[in-house]
DRENLUMTI-212215 format. One record per atom (N, C-alpha, C): residue in three letters; chain; atom name; x, y, z negated. Coordinates in Angstrom, 2 decimals, decimal comma, always signed. Each point is the difference from the previous one (the first is absolute). Layout:
DRENLUMTI-212215
[atom "ALA"; "A"; "CA"; [X; Y; Z]];
...
***
This chain:
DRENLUMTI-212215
[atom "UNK"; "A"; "N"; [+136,48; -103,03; -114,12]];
[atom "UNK"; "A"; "CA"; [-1,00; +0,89; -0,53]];
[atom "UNK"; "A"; "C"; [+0,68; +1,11; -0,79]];
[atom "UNK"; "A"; "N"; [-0,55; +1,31; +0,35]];
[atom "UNK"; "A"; "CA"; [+0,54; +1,12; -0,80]];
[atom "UNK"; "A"; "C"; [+0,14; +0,07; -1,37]];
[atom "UNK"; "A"; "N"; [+0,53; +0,09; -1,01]];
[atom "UNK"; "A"; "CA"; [-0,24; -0,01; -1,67]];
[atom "UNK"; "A"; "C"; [+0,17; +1,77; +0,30]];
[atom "UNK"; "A"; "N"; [+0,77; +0,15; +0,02]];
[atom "UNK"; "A"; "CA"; [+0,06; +1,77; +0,02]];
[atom "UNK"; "A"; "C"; [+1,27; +0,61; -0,02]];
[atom "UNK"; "A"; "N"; [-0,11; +1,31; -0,67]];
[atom "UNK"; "A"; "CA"; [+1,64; +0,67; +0,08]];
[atom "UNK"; "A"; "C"; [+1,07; -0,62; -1,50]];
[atom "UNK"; "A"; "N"; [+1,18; -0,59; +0,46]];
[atom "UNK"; "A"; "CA"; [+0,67; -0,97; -0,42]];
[atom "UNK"; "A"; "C"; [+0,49; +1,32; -1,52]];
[atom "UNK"; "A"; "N"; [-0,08; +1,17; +0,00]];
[atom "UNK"; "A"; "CA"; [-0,15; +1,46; -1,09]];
[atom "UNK"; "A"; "C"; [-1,26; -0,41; -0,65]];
[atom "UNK"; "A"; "N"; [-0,74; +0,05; +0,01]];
[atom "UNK"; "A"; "CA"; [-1,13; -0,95; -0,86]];
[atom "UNK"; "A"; "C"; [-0,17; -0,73; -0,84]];
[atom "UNK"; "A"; "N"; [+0,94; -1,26; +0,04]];
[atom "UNK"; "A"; "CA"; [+0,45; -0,49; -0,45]];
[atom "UNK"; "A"; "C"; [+1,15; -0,80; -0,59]];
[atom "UNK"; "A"; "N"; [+0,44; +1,14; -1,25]];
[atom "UNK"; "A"; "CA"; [+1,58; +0,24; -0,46]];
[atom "UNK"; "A"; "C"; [+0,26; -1,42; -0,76]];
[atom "UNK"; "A"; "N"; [+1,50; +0,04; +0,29]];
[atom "UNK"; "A"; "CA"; [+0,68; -1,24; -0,67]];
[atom "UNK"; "A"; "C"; [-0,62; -0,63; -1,42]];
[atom "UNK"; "A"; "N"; [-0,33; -0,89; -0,42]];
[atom "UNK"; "A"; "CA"; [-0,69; -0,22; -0,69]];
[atom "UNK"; "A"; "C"; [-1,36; -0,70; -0,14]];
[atom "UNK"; "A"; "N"; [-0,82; +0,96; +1,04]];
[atom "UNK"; "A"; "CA"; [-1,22; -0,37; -0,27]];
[atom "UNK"; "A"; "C"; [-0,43; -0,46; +1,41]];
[atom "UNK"; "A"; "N"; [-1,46; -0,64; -0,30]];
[atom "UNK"; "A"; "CA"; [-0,38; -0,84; +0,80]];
[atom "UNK"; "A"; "C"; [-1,25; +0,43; +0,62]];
[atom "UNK"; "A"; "N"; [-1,02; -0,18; +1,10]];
[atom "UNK"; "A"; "CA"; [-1,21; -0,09; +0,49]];
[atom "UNK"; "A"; "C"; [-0,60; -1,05; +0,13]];
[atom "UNK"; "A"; "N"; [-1,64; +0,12; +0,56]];
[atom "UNK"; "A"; "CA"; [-0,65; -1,02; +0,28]];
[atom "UNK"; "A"; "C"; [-0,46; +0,35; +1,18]];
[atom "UNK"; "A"; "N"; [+0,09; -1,10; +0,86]];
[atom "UNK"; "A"; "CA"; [-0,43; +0,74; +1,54]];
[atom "UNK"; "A"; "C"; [-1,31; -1,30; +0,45]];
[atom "UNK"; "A"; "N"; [-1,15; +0,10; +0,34]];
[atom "UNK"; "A"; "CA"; [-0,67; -0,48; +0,66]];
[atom "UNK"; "A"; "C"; [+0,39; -0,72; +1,16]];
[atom "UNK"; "A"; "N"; [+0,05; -0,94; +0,65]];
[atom "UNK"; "A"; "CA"; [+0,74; +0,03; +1,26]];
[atom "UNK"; "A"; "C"; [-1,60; -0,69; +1,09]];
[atom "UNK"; "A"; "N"; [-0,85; -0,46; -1,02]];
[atom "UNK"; "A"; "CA"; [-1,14; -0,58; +0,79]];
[atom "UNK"; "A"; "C"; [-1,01; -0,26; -1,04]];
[atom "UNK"; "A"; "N"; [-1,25; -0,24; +0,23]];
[atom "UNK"; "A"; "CA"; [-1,06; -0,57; -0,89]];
[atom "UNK"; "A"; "C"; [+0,51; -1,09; -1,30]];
[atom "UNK"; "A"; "N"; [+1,15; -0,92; +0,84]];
[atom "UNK"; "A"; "CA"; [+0,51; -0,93; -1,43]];
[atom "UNK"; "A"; "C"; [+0,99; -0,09; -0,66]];
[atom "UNK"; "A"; "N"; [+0,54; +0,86; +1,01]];
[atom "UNK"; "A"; "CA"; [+1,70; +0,16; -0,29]];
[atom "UNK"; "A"; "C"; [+0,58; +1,40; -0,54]];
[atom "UNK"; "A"; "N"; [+0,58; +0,25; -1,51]];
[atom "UNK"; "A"; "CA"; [+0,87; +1,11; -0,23]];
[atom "UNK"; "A"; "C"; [+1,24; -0,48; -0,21]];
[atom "UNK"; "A"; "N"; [+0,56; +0,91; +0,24]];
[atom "UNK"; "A"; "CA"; [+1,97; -0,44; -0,88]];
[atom "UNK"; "A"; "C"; [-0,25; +1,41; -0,75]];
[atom "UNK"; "A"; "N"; [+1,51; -0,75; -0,53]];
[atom "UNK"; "A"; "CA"; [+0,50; +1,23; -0,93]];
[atom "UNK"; "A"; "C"; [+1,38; +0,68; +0,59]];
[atom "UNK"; "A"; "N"; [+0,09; +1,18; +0,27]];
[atom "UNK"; "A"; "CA"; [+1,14; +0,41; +0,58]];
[atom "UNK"; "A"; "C"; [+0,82; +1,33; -1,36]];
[atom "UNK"; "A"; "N"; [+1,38; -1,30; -0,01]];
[atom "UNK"; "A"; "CA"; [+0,62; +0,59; -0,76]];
[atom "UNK"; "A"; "C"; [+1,47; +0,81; +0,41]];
[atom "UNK"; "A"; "N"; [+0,29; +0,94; -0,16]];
[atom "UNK"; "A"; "CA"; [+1,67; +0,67; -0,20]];
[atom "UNK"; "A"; "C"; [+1,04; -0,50; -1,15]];
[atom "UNK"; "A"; "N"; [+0,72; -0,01; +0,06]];
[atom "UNK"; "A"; "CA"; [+0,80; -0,87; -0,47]];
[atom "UNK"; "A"; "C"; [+1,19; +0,38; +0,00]];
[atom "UNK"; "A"; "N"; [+0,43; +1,44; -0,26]];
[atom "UNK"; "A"; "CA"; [+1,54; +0,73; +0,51]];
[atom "UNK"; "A"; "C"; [-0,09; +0,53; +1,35]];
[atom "UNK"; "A"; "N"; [-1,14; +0,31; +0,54]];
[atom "UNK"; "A"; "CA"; [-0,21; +0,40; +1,45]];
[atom "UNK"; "A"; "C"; [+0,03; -1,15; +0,75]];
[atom "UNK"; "A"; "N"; [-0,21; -1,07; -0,11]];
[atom "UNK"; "A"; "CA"; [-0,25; -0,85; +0,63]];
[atom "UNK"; "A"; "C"; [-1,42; -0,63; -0,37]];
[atom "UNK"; "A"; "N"; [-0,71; -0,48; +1,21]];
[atom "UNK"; "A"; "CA"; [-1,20; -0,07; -0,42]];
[atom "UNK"; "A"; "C"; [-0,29; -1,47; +0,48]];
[atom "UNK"; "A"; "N"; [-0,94; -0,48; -1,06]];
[atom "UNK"; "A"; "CA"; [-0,79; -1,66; +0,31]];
[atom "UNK"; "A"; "C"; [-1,60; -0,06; +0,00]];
[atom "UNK"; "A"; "N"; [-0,46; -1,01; +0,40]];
[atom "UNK"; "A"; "CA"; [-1,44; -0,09; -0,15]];
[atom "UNK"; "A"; "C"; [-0,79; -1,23; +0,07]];
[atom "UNK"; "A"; "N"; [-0,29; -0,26; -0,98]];
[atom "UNK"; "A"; "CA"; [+0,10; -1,47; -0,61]];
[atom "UNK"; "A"; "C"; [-2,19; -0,23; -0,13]];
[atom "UNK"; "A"; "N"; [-0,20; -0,69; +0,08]];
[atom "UNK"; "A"; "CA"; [-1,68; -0,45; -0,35]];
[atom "UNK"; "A"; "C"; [-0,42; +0,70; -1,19]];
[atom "UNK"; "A"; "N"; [-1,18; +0,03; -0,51]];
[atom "UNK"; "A"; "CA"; [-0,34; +0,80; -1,32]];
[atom "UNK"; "A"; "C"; [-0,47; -0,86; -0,43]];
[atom "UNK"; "A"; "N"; [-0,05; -1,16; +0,39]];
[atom "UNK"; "A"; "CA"; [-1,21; -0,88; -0,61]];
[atom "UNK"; "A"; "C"; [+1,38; -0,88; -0,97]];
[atom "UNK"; "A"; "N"; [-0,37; +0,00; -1,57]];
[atom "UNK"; "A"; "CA"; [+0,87; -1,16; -0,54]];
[atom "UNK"; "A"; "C"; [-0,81; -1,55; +0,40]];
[atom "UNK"; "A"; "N"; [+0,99; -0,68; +0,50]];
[atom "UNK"; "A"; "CA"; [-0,41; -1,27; -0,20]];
[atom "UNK"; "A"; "C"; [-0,99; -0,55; -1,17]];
[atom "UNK"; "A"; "N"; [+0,63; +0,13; -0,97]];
[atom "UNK"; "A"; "CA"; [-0,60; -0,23; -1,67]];
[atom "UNK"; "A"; "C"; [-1,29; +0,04; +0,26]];
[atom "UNK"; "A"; "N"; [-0,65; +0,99; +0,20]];
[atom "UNK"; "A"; "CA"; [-1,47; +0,18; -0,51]];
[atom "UNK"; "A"; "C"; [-0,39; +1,08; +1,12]];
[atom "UNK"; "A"; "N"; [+0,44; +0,32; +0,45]];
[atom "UNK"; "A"; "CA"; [-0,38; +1,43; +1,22]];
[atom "UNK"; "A"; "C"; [+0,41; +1,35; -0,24]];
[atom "UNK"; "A"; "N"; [+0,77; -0,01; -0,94]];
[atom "UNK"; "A"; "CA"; [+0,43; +1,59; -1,03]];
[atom "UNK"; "A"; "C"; [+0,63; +0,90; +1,52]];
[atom "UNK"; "A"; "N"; [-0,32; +1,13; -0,41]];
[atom "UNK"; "A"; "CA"; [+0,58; +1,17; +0,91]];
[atom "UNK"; "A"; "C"; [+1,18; +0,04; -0,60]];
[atom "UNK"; "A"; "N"; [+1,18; -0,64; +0,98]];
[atom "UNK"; "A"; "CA"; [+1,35; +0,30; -0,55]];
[atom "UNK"; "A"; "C"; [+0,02; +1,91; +0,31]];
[atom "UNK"; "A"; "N"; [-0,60; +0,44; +0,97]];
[atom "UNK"; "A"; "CA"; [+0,10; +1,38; +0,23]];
[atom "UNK"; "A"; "C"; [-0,07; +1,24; -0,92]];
[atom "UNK"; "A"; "N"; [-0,38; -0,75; -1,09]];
[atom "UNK"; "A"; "CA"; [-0,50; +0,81; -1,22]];
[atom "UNK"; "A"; "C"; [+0,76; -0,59; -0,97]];
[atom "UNK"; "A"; "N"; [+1,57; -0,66; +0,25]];
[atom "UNK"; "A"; "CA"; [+0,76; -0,59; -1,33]];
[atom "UNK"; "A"; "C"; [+1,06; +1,13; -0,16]];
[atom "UNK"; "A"; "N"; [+0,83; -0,22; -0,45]];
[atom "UNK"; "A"; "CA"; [+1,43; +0,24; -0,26]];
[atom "UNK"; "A"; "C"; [+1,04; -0,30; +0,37]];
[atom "UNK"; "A"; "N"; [+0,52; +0,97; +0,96]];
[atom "UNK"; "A"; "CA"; [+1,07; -0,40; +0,60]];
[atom "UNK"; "A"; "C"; [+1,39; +0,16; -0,58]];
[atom "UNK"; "A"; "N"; [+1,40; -0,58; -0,69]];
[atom "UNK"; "A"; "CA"; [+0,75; -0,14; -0,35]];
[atom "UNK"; "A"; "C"; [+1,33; -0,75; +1,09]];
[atom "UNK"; "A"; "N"; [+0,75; +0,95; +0,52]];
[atom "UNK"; "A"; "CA"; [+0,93; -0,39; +0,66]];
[atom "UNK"; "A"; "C"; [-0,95; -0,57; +1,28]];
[atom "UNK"; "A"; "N"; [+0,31; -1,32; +0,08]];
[atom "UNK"; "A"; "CA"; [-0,54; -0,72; +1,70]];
[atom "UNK"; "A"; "C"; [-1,22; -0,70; -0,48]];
[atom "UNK"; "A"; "N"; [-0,22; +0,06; -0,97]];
[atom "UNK"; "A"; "CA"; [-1,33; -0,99; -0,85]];
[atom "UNK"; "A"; "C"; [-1,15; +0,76; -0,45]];
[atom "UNK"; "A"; "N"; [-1,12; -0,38; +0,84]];
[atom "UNK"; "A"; "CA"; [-1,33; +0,64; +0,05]];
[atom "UNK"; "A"; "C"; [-0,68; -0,85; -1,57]];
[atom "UNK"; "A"; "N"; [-0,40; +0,52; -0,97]];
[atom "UNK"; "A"; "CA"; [-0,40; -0,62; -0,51]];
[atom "UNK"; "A"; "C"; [-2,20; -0,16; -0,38]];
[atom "UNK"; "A"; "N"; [-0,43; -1,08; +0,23]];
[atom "UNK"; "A"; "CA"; [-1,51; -0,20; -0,10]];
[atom "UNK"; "A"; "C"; [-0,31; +0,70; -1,33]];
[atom "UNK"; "A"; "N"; [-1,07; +1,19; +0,22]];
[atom "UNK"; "A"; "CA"; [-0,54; +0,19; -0,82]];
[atom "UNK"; "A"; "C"; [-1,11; -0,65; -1,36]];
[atom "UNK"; "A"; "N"; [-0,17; -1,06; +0,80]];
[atom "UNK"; "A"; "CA"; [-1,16; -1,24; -0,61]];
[atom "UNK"; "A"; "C"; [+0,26; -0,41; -1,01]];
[atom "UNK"; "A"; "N"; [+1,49; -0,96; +0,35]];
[atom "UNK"; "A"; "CA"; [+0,55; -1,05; -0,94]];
[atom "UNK"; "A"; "C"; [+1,31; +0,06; +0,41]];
[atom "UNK"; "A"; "N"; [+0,96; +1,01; +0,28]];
[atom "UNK"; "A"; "CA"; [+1,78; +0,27; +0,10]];
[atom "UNK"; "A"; "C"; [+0,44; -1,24; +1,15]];
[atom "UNK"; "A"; "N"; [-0,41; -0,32; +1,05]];
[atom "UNK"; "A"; "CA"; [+0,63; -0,83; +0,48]];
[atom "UNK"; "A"; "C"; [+0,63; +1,01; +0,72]];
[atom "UNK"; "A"; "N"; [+1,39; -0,44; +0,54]];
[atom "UNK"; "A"; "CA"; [+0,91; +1,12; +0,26]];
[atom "UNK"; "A"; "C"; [+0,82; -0,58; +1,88]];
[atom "UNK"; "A"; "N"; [-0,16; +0,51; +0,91]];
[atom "UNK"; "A"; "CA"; [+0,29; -0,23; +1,19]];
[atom "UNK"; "A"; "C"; [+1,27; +1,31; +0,49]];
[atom "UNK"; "A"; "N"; [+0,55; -0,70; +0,76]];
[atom "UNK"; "A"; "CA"; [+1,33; +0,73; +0,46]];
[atom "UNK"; "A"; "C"; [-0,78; +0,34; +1,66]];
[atom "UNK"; "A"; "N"; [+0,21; +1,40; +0,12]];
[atom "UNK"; "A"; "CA"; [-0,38; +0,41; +1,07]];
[atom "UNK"; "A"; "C"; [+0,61; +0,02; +1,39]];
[atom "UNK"; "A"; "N"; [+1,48; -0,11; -0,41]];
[atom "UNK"; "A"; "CA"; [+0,85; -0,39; +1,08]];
[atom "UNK"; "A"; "C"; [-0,43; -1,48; +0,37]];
[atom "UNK"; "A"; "N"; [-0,03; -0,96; -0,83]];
[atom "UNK"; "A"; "CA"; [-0,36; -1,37; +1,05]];
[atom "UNK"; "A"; "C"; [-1,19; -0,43; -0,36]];
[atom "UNK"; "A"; "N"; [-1,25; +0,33; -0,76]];
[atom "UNK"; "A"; "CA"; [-1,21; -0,01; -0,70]];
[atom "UNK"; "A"; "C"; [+0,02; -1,86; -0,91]];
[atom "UNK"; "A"; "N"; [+1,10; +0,14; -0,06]];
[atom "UNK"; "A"; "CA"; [+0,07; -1,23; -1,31]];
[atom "UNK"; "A"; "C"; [-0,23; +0,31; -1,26]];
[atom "UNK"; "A"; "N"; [-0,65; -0,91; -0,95]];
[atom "UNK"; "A"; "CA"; [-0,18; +0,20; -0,81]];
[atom "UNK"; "A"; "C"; [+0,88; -0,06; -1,08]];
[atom "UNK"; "A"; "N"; [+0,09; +0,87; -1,15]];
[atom "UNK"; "A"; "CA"; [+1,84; +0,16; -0,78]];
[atom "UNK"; "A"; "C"; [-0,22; -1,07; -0,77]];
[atom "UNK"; "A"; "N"; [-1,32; -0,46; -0,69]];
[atom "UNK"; "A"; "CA"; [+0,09; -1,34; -0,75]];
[atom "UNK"; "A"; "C"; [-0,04; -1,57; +0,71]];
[atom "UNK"; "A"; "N"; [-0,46; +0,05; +1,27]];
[atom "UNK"; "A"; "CA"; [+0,00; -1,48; +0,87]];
[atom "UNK"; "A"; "C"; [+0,24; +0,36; +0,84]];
[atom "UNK"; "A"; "N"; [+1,18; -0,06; +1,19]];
[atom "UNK"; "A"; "CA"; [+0,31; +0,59; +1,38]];
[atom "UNK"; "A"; "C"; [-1,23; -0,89; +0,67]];
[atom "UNK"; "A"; "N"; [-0,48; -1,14; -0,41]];
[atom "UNK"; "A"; "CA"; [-0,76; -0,58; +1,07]];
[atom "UNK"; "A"; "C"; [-1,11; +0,61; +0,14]];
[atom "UNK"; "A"; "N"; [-0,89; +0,91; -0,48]];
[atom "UNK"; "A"; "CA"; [-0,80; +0,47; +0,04]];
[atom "UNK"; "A"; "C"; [+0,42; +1,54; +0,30]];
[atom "UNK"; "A"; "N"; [-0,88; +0,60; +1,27]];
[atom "UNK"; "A"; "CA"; [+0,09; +1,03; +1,22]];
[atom "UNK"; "A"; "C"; [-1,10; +0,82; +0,07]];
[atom "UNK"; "A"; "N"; [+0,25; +0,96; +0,47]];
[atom "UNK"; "A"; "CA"; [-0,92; +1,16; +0,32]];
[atom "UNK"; "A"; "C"; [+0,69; +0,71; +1,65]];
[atom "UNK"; "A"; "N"; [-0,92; -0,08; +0,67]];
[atom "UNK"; "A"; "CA"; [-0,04; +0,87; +1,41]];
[atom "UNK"; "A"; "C"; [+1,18; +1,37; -0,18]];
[atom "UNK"; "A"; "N"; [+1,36; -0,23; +0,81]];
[atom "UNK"; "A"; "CA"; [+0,41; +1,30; +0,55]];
[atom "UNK"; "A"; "C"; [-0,45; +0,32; +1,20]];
[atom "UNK"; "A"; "N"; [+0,20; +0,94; +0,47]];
[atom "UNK"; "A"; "CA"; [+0,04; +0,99; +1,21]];
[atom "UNK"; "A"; "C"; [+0,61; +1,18; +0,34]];
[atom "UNK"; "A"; "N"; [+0,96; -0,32; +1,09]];
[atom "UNK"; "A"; "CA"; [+1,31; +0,93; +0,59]];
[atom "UNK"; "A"; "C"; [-0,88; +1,26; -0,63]];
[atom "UNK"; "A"; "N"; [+1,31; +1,04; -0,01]];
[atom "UNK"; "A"; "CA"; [-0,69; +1,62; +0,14]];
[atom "UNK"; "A"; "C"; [+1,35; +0,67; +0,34]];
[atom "UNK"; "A"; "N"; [-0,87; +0,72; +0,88]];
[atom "UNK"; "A"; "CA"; [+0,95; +0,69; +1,44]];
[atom "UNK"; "A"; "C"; [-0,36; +1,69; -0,87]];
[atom "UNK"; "A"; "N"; [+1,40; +0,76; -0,18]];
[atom "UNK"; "A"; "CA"; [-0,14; +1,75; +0,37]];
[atom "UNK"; "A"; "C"; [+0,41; -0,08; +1,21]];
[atom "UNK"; "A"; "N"; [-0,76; +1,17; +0,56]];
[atom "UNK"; "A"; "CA"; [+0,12; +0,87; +1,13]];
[atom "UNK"; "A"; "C"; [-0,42; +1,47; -0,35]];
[atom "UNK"; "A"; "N"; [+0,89; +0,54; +0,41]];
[atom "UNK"; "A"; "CA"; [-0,42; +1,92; -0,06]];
[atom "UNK"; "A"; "C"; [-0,39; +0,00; -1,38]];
[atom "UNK"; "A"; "N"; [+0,45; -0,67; -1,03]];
[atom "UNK"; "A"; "CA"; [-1,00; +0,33; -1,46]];
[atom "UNK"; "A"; "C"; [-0,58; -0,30; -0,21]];
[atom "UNK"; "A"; "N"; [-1,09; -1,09; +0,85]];
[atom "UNK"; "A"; "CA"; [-1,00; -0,58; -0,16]];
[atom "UNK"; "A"; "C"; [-0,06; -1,66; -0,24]];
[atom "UNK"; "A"; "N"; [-0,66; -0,53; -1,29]];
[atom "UNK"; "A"; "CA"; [+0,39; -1,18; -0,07]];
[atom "UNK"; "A"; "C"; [-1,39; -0,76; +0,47]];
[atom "UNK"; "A"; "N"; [+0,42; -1,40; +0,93]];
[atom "UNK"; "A"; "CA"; [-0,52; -0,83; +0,54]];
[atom "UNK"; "A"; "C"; [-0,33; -1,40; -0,36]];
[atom "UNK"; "A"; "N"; [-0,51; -0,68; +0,04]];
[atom "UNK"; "A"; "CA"; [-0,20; -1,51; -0,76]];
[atom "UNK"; "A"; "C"; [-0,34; -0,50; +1,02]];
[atom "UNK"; "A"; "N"; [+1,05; -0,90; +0,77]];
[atom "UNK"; "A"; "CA"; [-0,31; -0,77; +1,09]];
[atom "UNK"; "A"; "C"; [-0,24; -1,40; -0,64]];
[atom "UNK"; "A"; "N"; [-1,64; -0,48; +0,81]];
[atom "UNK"; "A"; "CA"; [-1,34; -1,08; +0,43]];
[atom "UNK"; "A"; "C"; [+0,80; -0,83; +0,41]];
[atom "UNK"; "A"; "N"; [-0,17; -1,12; -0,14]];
[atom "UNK"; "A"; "CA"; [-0,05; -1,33; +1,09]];
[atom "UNK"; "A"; "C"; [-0,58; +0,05; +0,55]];
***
């Protein structure tokens, strides 16, 4: 699914992309490299999409639970996870490839 032009969204900061009626991620840059991880915190349902991003760690706006976007583990219990999903540039344009 299209997110948009990969200039859009500069190192640093992050989006929220719809991808279906139940499903958003959050698609973050990260040094020009980009991830896109679920929005939903486990915790309570918090829009990680609307936290703080610091280095590779999206942090929940709710209650600070803090997830690494490269492998969507969580920085205080690895056993507890949040949804990644590949993301492909092409031509400038960044992609969030579905299962």
């Amino acid at each position: 699914m299209r997110v948009g032009a990969a200039r859009d969204i500069p190192a640093g900061h992050h989006v929220v992309v719809e991808l279906d009626a139940d499903r958003s991620v959050a698609v973050v840059n990260v040094d020009g490299r980009f991830y896109a991880v679920d929005n939903l915190c486990p915790h309570r349902g918090g829009p990680l999409g609307e936290g703080r991003l610091t280095g590779t760690v999206l942090h929940c706006p709710w209650h600070g639970w803090q997830f690494y976007v490269t492998t969507g583990r969580m920085v205080q219990n690895r056993a507890v996870r949040i949804a990644c999903y590949p993301v492909v540039v092409e031509n400038g344009e960044v992609m969030v490839v579905l299962p």
